[in-house]
SETORMAR-24487 format. One record per residue: residue number from 1; residue in one letter; z, x, y of N, C-alpha, C in turn. Coordinates in steps of 0.02 Angstrom, whole numbers. Atoms other than C-alpha are relative to their C-alpha. Layout:
# residues N
@kolro NUM dodren a n_pz Z n_px X n_py Y ca_pz Z ca_px X ca_py Y c_pz Z c_px X c_py Y
...
END
This chain:
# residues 95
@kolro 1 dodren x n_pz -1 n_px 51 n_py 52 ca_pz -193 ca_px 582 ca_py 1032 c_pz 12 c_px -67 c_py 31
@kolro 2 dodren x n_pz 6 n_px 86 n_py -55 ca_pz -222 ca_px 384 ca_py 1079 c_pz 54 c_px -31 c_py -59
@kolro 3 dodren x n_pz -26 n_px 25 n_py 63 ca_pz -92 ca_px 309 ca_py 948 c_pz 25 c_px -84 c_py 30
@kolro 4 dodren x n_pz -17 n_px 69 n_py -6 ca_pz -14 ca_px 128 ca_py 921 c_pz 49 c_px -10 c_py -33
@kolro 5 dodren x n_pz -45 n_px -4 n_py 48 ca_pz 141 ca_px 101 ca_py 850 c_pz 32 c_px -69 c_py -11
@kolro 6 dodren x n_pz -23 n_px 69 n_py 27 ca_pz 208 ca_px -65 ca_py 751 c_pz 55 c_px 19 c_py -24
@kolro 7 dodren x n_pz -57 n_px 7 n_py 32 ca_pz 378 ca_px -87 ca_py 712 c_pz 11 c_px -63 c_py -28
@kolro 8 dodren x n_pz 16 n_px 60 n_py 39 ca_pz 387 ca_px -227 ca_py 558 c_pz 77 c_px -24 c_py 4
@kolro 9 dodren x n_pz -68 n_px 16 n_py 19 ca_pz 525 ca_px -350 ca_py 530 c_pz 37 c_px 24 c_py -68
@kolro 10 dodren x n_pz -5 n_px -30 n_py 66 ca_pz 541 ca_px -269 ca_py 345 c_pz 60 c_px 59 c_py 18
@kolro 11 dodren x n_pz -34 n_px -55 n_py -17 ca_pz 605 ca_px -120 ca_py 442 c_pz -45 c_px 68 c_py 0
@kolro 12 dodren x n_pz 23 n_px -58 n_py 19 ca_pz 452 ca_px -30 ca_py 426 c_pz -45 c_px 4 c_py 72
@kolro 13 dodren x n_pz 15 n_px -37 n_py -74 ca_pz 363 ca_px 84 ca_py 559 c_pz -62 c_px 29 c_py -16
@kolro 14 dodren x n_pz 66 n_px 8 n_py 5 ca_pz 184 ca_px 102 ca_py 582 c_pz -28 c_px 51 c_py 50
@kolro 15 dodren x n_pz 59 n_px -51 n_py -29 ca_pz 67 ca_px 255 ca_py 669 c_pz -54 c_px -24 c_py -5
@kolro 16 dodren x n_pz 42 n_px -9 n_py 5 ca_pz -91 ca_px 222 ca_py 694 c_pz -18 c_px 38 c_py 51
@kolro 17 dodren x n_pz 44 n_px -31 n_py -40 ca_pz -213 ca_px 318 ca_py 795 c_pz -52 c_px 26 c_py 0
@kolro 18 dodren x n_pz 49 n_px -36 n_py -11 ca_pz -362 ca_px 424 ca_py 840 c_pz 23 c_px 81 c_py 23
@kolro 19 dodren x n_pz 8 n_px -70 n_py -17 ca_pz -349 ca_px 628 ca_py 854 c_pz -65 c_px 45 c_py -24
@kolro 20 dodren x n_pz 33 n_px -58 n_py 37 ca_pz -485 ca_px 757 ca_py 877 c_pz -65 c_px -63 c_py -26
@kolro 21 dodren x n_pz 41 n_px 53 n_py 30 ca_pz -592 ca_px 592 ca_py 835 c_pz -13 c_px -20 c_py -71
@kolro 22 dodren x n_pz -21 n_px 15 n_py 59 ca_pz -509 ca_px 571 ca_py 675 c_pz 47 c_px -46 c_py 5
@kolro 23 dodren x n_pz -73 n_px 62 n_py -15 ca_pz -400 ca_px 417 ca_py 627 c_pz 50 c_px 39 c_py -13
@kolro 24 dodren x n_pz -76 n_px -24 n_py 32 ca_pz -236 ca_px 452 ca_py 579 c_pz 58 c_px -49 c_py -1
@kolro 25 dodren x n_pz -27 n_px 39 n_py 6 ca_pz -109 ca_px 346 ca_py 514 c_pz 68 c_px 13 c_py -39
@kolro 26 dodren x n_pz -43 n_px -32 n_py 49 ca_pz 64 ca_px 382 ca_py 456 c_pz 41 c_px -75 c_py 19
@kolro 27 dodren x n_pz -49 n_px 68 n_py 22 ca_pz 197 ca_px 244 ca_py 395 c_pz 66 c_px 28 c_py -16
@kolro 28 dodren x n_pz -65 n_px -11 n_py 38 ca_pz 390 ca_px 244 ca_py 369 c_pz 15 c_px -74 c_py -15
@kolro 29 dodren x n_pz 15 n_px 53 n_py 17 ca_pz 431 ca_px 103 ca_py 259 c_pz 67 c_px 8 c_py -69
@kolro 30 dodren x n_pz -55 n_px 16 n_py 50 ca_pz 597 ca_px 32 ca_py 155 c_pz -28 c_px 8 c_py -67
@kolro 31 dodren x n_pz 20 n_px 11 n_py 66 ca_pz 577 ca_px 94 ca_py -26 c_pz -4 c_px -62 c_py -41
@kolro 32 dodren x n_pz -10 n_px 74 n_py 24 ca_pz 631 ca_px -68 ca_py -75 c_pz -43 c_px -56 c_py 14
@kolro 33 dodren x n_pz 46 n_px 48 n_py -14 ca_pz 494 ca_px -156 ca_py 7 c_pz -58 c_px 27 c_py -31
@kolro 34 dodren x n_pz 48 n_px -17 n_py 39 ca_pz 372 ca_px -41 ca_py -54 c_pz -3 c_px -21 c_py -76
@kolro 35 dodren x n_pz -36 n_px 3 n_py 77 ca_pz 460 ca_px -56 ca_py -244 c_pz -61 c_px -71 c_py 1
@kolro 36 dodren x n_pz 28 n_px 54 n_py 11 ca_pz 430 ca_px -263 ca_py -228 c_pz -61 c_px -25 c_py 10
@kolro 37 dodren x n_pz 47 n_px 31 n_py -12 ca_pz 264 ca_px -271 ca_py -160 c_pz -33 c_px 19 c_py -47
@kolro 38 dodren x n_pz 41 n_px -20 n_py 66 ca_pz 195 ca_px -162 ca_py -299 c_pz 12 c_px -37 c_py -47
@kolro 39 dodren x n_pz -27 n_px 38 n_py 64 ca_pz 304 ca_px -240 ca_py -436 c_pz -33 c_px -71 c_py 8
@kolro 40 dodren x n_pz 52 n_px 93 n_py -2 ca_pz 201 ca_px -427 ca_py -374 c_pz -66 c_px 32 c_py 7
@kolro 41 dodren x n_pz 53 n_px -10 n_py 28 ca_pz 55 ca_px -329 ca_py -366 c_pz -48 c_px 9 c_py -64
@kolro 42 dodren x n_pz 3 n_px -24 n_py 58 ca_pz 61 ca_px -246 ca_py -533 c_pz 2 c_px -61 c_py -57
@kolro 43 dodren x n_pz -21 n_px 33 n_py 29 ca_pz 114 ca_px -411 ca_py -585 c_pz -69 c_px -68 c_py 0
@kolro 44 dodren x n_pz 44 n_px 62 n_py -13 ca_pz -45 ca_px -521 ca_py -530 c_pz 17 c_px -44 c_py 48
@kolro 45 dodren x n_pz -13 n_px 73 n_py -20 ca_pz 42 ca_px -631 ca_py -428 c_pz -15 c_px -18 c_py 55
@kolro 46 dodren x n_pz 57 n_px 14 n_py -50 ca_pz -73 ca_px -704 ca_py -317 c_pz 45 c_px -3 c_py 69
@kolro 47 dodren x n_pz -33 n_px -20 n_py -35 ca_pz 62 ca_px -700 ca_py -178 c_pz 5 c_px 56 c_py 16
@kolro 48 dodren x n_pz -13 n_px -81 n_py -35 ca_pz 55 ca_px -515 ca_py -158 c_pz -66 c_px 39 c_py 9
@kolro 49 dodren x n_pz 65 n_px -28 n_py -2 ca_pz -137 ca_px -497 ca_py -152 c_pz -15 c_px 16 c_py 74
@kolro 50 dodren x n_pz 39 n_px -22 n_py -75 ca_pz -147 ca_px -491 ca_py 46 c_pz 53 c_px 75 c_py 9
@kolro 51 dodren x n_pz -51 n_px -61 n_py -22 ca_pz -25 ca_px -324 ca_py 3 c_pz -55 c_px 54 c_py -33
@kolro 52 dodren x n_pz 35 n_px -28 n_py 45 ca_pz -178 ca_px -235 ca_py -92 c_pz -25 c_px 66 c_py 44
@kolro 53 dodren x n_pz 19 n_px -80 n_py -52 ca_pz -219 ca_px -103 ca_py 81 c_pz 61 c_px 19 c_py -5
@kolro 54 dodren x n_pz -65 n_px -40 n_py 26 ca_pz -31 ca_px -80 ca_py 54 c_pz -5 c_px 58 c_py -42
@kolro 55 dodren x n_pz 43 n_px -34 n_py 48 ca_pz -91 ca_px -27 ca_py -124 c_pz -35 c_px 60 c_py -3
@kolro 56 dodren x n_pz 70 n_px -62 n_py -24 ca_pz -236 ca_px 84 ca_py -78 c_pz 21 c_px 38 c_py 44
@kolro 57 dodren x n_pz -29 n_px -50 n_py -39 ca_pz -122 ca_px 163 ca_py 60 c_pz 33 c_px 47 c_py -37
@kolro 58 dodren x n_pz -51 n_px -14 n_py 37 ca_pz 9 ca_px 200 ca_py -80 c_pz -47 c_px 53 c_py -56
@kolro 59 dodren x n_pz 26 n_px -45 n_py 64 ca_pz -103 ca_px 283 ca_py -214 c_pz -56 c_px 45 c_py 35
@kolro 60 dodren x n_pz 45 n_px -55 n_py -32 ca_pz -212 ca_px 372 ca_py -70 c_pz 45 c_px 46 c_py 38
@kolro 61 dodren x n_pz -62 n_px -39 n_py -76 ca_pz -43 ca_px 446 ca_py 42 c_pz -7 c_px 67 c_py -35
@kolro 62 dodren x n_pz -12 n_px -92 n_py 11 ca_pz 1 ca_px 637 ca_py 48 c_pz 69 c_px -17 c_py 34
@kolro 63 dodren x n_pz -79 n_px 14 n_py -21 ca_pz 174 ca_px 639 ca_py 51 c_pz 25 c_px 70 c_py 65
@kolro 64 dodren x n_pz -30 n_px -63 n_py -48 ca_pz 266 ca_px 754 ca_py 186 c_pz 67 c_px 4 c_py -17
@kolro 65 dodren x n_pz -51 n_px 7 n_py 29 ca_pz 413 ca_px 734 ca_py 92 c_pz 23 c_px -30 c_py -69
@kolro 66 dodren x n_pz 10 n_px 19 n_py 68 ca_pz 439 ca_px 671 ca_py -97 c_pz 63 c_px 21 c_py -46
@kolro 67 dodren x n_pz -58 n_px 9 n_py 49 ca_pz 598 ca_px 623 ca_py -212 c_pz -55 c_px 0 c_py -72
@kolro 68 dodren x n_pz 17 n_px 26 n_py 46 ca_pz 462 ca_px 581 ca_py -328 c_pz -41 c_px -52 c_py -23
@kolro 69 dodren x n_pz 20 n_px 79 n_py -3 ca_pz 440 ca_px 403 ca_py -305 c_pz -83 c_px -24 c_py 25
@kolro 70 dodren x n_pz 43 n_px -14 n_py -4 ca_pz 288 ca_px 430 ca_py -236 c_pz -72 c_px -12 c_py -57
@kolro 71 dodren x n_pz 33 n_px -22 n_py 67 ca_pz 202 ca_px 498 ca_py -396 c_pz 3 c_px -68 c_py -39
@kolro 72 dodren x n_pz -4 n_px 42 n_py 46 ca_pz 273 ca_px 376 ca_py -504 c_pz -44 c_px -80 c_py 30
@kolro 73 dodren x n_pz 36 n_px 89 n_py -19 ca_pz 199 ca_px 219 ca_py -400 c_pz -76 c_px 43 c_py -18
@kolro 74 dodren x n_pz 94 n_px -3 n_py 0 ca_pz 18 ca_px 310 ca_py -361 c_pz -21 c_px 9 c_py -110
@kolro 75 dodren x n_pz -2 n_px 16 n_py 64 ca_pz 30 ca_px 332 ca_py -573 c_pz 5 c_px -71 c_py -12
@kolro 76 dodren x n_pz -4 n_px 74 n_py 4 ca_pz 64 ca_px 150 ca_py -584 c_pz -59 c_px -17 c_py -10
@kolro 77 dodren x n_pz 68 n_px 21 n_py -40 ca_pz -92 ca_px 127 ca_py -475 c_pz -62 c_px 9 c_py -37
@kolro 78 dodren x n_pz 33 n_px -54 n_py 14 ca_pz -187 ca_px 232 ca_py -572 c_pz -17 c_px -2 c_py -107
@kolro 79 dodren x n_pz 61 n_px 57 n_py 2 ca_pz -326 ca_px 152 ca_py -691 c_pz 13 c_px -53 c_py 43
@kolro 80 dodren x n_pz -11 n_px 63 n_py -34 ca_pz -343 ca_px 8 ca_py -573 c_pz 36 c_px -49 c_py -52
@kolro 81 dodren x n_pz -4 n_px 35 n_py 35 ca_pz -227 ca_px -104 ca_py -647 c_pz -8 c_px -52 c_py -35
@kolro 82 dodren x n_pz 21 n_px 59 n_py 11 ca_pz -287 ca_px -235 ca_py -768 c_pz 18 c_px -60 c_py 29
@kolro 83 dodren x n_pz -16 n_px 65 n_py -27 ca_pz -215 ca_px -382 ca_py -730 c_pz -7 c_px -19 c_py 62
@kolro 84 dodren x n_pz 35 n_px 11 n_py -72 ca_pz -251 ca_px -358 ca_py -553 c_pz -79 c_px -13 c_py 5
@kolro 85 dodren x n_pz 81 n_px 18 n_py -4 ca_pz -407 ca_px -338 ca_py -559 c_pz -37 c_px -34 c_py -43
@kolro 86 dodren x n_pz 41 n_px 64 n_py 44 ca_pz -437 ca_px -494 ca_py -697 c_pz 11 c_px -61 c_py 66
@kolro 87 dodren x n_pz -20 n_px 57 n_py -49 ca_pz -336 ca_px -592 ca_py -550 c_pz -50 c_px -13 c_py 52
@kolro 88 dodren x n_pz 34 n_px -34 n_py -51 ca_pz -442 ca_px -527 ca_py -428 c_pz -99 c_px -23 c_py 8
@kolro 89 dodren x n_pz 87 n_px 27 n_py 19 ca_pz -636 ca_px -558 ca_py -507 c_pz 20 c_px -61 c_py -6
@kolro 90 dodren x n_pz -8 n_px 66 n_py 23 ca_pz -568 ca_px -723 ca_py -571 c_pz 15 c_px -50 c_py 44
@kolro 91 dodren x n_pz 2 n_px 30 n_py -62 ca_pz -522 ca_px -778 ca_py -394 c_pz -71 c_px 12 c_py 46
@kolro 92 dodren x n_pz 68 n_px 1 n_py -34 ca_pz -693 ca_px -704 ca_py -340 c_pz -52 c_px -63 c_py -28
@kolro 93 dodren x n_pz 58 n_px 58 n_py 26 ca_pz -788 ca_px -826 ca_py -471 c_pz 19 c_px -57 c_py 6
@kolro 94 dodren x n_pz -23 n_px 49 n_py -27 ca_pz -689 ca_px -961 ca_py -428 c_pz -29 c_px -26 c_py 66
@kolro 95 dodren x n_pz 25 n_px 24 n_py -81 ca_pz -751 ca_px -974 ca_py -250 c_pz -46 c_px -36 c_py -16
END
């Protein structure tokens, strides 16, 4: 396995790699940072839009472990939420 590993100032910890000629990517990451980036996502606020692969990591993961919390965000996620995605086209037609 060829991997790469990022350690964030947040406190969070980053895998990436290649195995078998598959990516692979695993994350450990302060609930609390996860919590707020959703809660400004969920929220529109154009400040938390460069967190949106965050997002798409969060409502695509397989947990290897699970209080729960998990579930309840990828549910969040889950219809794309409006207001994001009015923020989202409405900054596209803007350009």
């Amino acid at each position: 396995m060829e991997a790469l590993v990022d350690a964030l100032d947040d406190g969070s910890l980053w895998l990436r790699g290649w195995s078998g000629g598959l990516p692979i990517e695993a994350g450990w990451q302060p609930l609390a940072v996860i919590e707020a980036d959703l809660h400004g996502l969920l929220a529109a606020d154009p400040a938390y839009l460069p967190r949106l692969v965050m997002a798409w990591t969060v409502r695509h993961a397989l947990p290897l472990v699970s209080g729960g919390q998990l579930g309840h965000w990828q549910a969040a996620l889950t219809p794309y939420p409006e207001a994001l995605r009015q923020r989202l086209v409405g900054a596209e037609l803007a350009r």
